[in-house]
N, C-alpha and C positions, 0 to 999 in steps of 0.2 A: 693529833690524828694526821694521818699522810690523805696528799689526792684523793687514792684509791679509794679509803675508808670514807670519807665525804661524798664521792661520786654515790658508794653502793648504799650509804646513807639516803641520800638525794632519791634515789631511784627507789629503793623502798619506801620510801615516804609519800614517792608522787602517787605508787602505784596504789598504796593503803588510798591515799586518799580517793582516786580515780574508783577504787571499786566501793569504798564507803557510801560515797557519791551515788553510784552507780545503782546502789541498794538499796537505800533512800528514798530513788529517785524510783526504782522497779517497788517498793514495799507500800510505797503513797498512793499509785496509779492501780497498777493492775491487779494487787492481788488485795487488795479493800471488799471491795466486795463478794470476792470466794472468799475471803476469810468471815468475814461477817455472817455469811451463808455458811460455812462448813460449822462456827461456833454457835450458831443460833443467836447470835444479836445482829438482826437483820435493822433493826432500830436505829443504831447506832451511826452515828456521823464517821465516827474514826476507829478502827480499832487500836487500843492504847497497846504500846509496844511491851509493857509487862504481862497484858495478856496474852497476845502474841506468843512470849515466851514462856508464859505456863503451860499455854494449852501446847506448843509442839514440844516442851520438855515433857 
C-alpha cells in the first residue's frame, strides 16, 4: 500500500468510528425514551437494539 492509500484508510476509519460513536452515544440518551413510547414498551429499561431494528425495518 502507498502513503496515500493508508492516509485515506486512516481517515475513513477515524471517521466510521467518530460517527459509530456518535450514534451510540445519541441512540442510549436521547431517543430511549421516544422509542420506548412510540413502540409501547414504556416498561422497559432499554430498548434492545434488534428491536429497534425490527420496528423501523
Amino acid at each position: 500500500m502507498t502513503a496515500v492509500e493508508i492516509f485515506l484508510c486512516t481517515i475513513i476509519g477515524i471517521s466510521l468510528t467518530v460517527n459509530y460513536g456518535f450514534g451510540i452515544g445519541w441512540y442510549s440518551s436521547s431517543s430511549q425514551a421516544w422509542l420506548r413510547h412510540q413502540m409501547g414498551i414504556d416498561g422497559t429499561d432499554m430498548v434492545h437494539p434488534w428491536a429497534y431494528f425490527n420496528y423501523v425495518r
